[in-house]
C-alpha positions as CSV (number, residue, x, y, z in Angstrom):
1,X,175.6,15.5,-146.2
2,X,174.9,11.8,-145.0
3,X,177.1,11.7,-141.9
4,X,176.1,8.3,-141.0
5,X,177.1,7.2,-144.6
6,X,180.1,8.7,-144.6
7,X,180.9,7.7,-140.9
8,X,183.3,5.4,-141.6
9,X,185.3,7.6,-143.7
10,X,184.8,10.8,-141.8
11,X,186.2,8.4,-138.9
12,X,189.3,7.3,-140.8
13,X,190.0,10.9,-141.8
14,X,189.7,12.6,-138.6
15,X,192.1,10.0,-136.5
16,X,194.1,10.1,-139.7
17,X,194.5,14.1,-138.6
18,X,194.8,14.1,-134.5
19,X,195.3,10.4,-133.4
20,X,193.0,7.8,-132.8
21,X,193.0,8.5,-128.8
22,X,191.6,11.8,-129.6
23,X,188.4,11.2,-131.8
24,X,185.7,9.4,-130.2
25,X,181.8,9.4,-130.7
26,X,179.5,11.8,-129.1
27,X,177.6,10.5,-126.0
28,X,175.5,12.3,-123.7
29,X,178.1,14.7,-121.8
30,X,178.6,16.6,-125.2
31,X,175.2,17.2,-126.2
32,X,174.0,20.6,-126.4
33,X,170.8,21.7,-125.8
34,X,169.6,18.6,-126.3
35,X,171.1,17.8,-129.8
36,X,174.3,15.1,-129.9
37,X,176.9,15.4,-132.6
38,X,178.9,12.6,-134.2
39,X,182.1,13.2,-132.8
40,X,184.2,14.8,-130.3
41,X,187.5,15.4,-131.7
42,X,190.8,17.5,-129.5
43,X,193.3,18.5,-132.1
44,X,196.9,19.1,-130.3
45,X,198.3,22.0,-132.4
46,X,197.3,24.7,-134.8
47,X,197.9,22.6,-137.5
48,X,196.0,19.8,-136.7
49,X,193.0,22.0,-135.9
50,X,193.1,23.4,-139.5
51,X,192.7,20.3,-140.7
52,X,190.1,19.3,-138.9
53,X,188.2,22.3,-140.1
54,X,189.4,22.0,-143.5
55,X,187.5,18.5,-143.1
56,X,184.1,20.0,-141.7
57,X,184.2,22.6,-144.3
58,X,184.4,20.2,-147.2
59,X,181.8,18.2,-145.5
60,X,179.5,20.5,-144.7
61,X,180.2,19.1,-141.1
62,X,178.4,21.7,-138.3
63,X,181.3,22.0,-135.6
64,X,181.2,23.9,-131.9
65,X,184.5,24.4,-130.4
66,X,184.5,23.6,-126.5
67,X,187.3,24.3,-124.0
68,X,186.5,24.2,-120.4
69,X,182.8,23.4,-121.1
70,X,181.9,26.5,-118.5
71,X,179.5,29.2,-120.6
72,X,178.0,26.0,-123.4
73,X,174.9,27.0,-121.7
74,X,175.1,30.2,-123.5
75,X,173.5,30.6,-126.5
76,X,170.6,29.2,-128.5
77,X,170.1,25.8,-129.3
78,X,172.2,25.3,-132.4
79,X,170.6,24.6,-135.2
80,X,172.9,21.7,-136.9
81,X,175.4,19.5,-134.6
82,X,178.1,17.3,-136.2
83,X,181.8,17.6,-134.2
84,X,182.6,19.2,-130.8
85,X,186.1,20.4,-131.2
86,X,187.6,20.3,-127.5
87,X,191.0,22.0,-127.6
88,X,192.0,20.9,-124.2
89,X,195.4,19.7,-125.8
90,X,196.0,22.9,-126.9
91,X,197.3,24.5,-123.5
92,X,200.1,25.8,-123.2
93,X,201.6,29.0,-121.8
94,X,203.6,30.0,-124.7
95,X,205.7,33.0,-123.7
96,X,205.0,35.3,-120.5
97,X,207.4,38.8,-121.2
98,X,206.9,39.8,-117.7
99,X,209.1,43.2,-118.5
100,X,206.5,44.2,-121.5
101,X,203.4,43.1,-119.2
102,X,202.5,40.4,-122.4
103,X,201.3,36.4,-121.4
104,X,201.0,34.6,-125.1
105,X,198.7,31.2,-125.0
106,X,196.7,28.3,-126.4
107,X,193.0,28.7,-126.2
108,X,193.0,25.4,-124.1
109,X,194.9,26.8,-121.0
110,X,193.2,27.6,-118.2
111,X,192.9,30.6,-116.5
112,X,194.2,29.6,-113.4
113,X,197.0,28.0,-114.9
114,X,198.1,31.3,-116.2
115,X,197.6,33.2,-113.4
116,X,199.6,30.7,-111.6
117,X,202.5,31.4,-113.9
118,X,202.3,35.4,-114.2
119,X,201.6,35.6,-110.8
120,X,205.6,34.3,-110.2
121,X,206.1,37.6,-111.7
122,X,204.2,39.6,-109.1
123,X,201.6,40.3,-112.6
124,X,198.4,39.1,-113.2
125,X,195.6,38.4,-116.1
126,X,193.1,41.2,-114.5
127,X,189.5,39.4,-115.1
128,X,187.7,37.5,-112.8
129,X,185.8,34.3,-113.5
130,X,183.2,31.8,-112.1
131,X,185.8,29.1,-113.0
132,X,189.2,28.9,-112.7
133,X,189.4,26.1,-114.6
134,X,187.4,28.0,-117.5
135,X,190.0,27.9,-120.6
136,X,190.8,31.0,-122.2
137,X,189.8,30.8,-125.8
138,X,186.2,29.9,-123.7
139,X,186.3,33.1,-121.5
140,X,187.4,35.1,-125.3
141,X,184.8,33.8,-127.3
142,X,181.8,34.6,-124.1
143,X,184.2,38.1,-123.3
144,X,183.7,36.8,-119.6
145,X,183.9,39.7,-117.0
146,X,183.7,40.1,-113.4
147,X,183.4,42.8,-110.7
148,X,186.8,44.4,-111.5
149,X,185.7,45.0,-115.2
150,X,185.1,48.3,-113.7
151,X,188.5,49.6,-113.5
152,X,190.7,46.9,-115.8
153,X,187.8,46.3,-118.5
154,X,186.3,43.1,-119.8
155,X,188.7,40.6,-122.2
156,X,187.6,42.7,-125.0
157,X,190.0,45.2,-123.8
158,X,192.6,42.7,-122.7
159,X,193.6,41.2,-126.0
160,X,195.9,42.6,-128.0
161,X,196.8,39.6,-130.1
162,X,194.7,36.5,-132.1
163,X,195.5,33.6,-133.7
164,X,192.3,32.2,-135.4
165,X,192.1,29.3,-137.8
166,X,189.4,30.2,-139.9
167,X,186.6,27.7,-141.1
168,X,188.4,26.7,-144.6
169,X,191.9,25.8,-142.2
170,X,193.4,29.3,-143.2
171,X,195.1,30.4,-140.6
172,X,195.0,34.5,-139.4
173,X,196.8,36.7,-137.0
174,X,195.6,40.1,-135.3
175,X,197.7,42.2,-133.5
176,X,200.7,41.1,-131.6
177,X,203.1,41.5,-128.9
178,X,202.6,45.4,-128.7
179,X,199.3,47.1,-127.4
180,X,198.9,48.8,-130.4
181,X,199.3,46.4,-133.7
182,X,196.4,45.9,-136.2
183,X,195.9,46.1,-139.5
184,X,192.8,45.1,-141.3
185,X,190.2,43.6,-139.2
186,X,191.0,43.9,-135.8
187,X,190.5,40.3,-135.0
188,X,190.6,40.9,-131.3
189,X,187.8,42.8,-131.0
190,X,185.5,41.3,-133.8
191,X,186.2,37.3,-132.4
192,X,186.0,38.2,-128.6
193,X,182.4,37.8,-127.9
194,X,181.6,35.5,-130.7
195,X,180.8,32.4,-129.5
196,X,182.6,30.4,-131.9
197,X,180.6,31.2,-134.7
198,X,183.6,32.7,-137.0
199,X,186.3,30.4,-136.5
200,X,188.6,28.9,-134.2
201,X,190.6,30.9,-131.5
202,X,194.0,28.9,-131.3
203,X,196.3,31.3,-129.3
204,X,195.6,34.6,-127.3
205,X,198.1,37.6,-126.7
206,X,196.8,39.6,-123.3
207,X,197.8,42.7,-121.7
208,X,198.5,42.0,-117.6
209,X,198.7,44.0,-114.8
210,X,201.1,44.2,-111.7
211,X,199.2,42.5,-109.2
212,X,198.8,45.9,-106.3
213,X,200.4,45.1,-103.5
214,X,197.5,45.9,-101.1
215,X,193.5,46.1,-101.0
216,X,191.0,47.3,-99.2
217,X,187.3,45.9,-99.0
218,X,184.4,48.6,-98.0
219,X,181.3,47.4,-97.6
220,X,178.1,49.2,-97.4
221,X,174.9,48.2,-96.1
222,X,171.8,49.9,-97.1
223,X,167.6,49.7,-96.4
224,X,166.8,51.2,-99.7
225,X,166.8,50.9,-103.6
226,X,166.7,54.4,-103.7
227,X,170.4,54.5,-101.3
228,X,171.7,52.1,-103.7
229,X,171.7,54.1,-106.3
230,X,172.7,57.3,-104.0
231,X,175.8,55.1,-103.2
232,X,176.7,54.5,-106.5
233,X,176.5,58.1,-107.4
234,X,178.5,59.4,-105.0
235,X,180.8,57.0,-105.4
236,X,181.1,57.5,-109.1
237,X,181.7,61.3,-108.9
238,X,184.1,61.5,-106.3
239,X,187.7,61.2,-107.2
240,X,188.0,57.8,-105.6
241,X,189.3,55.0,-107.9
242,X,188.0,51.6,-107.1
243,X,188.3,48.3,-108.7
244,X,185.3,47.2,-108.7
245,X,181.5,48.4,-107.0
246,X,179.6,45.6,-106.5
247,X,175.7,44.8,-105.5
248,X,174.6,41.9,-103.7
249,X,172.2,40.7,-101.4
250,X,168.4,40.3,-101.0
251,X,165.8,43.1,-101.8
252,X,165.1,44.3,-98.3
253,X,168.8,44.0,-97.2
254,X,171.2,45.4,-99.9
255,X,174.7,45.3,-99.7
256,X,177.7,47.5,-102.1
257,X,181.1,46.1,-101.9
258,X,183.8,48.4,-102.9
259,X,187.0,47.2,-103.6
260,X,190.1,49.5,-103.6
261,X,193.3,48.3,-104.8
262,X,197.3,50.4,-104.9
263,X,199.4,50.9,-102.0
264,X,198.9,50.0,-98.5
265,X,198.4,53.7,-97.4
266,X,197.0,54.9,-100.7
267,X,194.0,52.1,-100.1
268,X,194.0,52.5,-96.6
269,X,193.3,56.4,-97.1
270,X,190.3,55.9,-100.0
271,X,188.4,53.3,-98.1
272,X,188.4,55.7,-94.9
273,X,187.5,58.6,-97.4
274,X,184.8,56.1,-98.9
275,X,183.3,55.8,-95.9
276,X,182.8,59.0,-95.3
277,X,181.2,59.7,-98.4
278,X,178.8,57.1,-98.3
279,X,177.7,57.3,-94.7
280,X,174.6,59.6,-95.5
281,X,173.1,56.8,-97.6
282,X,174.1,53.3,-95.6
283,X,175.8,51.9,-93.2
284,X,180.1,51.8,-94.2
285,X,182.6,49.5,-92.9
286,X,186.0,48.3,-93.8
287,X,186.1,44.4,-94.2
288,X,188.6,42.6,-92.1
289,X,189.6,41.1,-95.3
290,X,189.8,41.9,-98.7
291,X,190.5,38.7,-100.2
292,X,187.8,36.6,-102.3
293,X,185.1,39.5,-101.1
294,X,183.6,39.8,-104.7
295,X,181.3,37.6,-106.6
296,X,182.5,37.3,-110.2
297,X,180.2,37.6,-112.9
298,X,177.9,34.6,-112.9
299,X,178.9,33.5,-109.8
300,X,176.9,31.7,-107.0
301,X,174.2,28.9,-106.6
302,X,173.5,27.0,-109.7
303,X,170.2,28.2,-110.8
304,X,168.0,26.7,-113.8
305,X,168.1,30.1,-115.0
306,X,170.1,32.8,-115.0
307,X,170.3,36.0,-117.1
308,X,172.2,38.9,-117.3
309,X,170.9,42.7,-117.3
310,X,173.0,45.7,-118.8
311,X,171.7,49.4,-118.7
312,X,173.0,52.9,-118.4
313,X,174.5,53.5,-114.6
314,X,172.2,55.8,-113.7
315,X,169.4,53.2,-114.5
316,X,170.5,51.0,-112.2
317,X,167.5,51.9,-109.1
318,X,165.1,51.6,-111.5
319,X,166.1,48.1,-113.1
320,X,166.0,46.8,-109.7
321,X,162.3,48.1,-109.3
322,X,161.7,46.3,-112.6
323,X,162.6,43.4,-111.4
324,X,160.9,43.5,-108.8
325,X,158.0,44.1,-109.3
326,X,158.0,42.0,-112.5
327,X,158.9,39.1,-110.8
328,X,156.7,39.0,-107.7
329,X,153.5,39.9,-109.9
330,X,154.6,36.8,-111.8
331,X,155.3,34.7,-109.0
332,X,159.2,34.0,-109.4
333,X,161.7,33.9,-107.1
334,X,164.9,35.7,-107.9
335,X,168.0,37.0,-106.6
336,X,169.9,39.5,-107.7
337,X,173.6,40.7,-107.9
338,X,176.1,42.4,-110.3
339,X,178.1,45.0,-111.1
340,X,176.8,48.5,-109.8
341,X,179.3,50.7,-111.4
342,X,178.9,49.3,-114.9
343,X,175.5,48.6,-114.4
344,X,175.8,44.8,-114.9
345,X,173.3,42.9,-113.3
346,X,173.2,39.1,-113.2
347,X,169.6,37.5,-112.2
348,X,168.9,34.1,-111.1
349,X,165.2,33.4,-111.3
350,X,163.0,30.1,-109.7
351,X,159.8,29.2,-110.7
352,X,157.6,27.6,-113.7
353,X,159.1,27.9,-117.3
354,X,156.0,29.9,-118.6
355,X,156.2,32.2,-116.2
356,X,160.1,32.9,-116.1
357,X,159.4,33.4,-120.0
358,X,157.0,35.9,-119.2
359,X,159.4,38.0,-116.8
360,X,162.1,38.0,-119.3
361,X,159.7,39.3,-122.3
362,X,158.2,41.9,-119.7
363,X,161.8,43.1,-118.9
364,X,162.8,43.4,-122.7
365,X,160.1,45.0,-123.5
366,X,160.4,47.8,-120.3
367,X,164.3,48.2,-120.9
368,X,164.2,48.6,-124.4
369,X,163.2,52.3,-125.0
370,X,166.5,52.9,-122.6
371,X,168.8,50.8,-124.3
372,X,168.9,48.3,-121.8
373,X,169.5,44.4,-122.7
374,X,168.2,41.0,-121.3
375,X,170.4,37.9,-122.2
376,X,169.6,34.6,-121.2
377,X,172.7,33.1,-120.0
378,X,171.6,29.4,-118.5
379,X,168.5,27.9,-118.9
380,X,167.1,24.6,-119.8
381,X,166.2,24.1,-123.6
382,X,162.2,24.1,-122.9
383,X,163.0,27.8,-122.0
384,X,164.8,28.6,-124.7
385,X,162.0,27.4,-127.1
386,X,159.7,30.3,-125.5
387,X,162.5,33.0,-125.5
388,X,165.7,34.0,-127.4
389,X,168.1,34.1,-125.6
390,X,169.8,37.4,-127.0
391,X,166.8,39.3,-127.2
392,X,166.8,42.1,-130.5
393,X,169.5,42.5,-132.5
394,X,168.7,45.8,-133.5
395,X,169.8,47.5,-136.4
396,X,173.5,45.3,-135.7
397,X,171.7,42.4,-137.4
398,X,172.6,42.7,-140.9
399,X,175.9,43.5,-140.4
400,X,176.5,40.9,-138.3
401,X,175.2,38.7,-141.0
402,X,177.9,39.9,-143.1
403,X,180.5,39.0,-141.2
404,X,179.4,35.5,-140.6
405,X,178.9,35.4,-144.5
406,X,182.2,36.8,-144.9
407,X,184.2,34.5,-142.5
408,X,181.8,31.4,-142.5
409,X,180.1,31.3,-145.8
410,X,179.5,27.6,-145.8
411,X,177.9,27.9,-142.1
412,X,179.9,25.1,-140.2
413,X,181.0,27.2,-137.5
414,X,178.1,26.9,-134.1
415,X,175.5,27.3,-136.4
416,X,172.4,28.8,-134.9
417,X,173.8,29.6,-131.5
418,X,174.4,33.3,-131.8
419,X,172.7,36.7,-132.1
420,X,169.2,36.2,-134.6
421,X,169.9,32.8,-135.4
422,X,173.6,33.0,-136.6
């Protein structure tokens, strides 16, 4: 359509909807990638979000929902940009059943404002983030995860309830206030990991955890890829039960965190035992303290790019080879940290744009025959014009295709952004 005109209407209908303190035009702060919508609009309610979708469907208006503003990075360039829908407005903590373990709220809360709330309860939202102040329709639609994704699993496994308004305004619930409560699509699961590009997430139902009462940091230094991955092993097949095993530090100087959480004598007793285990490979020590020890997923210095590197467990010596060697014969400086247990590695790499293009390519095309993956998590837009940055979608593609067809047919929702272009 001709948005500019139409502008004056468009801007008549959308106050008309949410107030005219909460539509304003786009200026640089909302552009992504380089491309500026039209307007920034922040319904307060469910209701008013339908409408303002009802209105972008029936203009053919492209619109990316925004909450914290923390993973927009992610994603391709999109490929039409009309309205950024903030739903910072929509944040509330609606209920919090502390004796069921249940927190219902708006996608525009924060995380740390619901932690703050459970946390009165002695329970807790058991995912860790790069930013507190990341909202949690955000952290949903990326399916953020951190180093304890090992033991409590990523959000994907943490939502048992949805409330989506769908591109048309129609408004859809998944699941509910049990853990097991789904019938037809199992909106949870399909919309966590989306990136916006089916519809709206309005409210979120998660599962929480008592927060333990005691933990215990390990950490194990060692000279060698090689002991990293002998750690890990060991680790993995003893009957240990940690939160979270995590890898950081530079090539030459490794370091494995491993964080034990329960009981003051049950983690006192399984980071001795740890020890033990582990002290053929590197050097074990118990921390001093346990608290803010581990790096949560895309943590650390801002880097102009950053990626993020799954493979199978055992792989995980191997990937770190890859990289590298793939990055010093290219010339780019990178650091390297993650998740050893899951095998989630997250990769900050320095140097010329051509050349951190080539690394990534070089590592997609050396993980693929394993299964491996290379996504391209922050980067500038020049990079993202010489590399996708999901990668192959794989025999997934038409089927994901479906869905978008099937829940977006008119194509308003982040068009572009997502997995092969959609």
């Amino acid at each position: 359509m001709n948005v500019a005109g139409s502008g004056a209407r468009l801007d008549r209908d959308l106050m008309d909807i949410v107030g005219a303190a909460h539509v304003r035009p786009a200026d640089v702060r909302d552009e992504i990638d380089g491309i500026r919508p039209h307007w920034v609009v922040a319904p307060g309610s469910i209701s008013e979000a339908a409408a303002v979708l009802r209105v972008a469907s029936r203009e053919g208006l492209a619109l990316a929902p925004r909450g914290g503003g923390t993973a927009m990075g992610l994603g391709n360039p999109p490929s039409r940009l009309d309205v950024v829908l903030e739903t910072g407005r929509m944040n509330r903590v609606l209920a919090h059943e502390a004796g069921d373990l249940i927190v219902e709220a708006e996608a525009g809360a924060s995380l740390e404002d619901l932690q703050t709330i459970v946390r009165g309860s002695g329970q807790m939202l058991a995912i860790d983030s790069p930013h507190p102040h990341a909202t949690l329709g955000g952290m949903v639609a990326a399916n953020t995860s951190g180093a304890r994704r090992f033991r409590y699993g990523t959000l994907r496994d943490l939502v048992i309830g949805l409330t989506i308004v769908l591109p048309d305004g129609t408004v859809a619930r998944s699941g509910g206030r049990v853990v097991k409560n789904v019938a037809g699509y199992d909106l949870g699961k399909l919309f966590t990991g989306s990136l916006g590009t089916l519809g709206l997430i309005s409210q979120i139902i998660f599962r929480l955890h008592a927060v333990p009462p005691a933990r215990a940091l390990v950490e194990i230094d060692v000279d060698s890829i090689q002991a990293v991955g002998d750690v890990v092993q060991v680790l993995l097949h003893s009957p240990l039960v940690p939160s979270a095993i995590e890898l950081s530090g530079p090539a030459t100087q490794r370091r494995i965190n491993v964080l034990f959480e329960g009981t003051e004598a049950g983690v006192t007793e399984q980071a001795q035992r740890a020890c033990n285990l582990t002290a053929i490979s590197g050097r074990p020590s118990i921390a001093e303290s346990a608290e803010d020890d581990l790096e949560p997923g895309g943590a650390g210095p801002a880097a102009r790019v950053a990626i993020k590197i799954t493979c199978l467990p055992a792989d995980v010596p191997a990937t770190l080879t890859l990289i590298d060697a793939v990055t010093e014969k290219k010339g780019v400086d990178v650091e390297v940290w993650g998740q050893a247990a899951t095998a989630v590695l997250w990769v900050r790499l320095y140097g010329e744009m051509n050349q951190i293009a080539a690394v990534i390519l070089r590592l997609r095309e050396a993980m693929a025959p394993g299964g491996g993956s290379v996504v391209v998590t922050e980067a500038p837009v020049d990079l993202k014009r010489l590399v996708d940055v999901w990668g192959p979608a794989g025999d997934a593609l038409p089927l994901m295709w479906r869905m978008k067809e099937r829940f977006d047919p008119l194509n308003v929702m982040n068009p572009g952004r997502f997995v092969g272009g959609i």
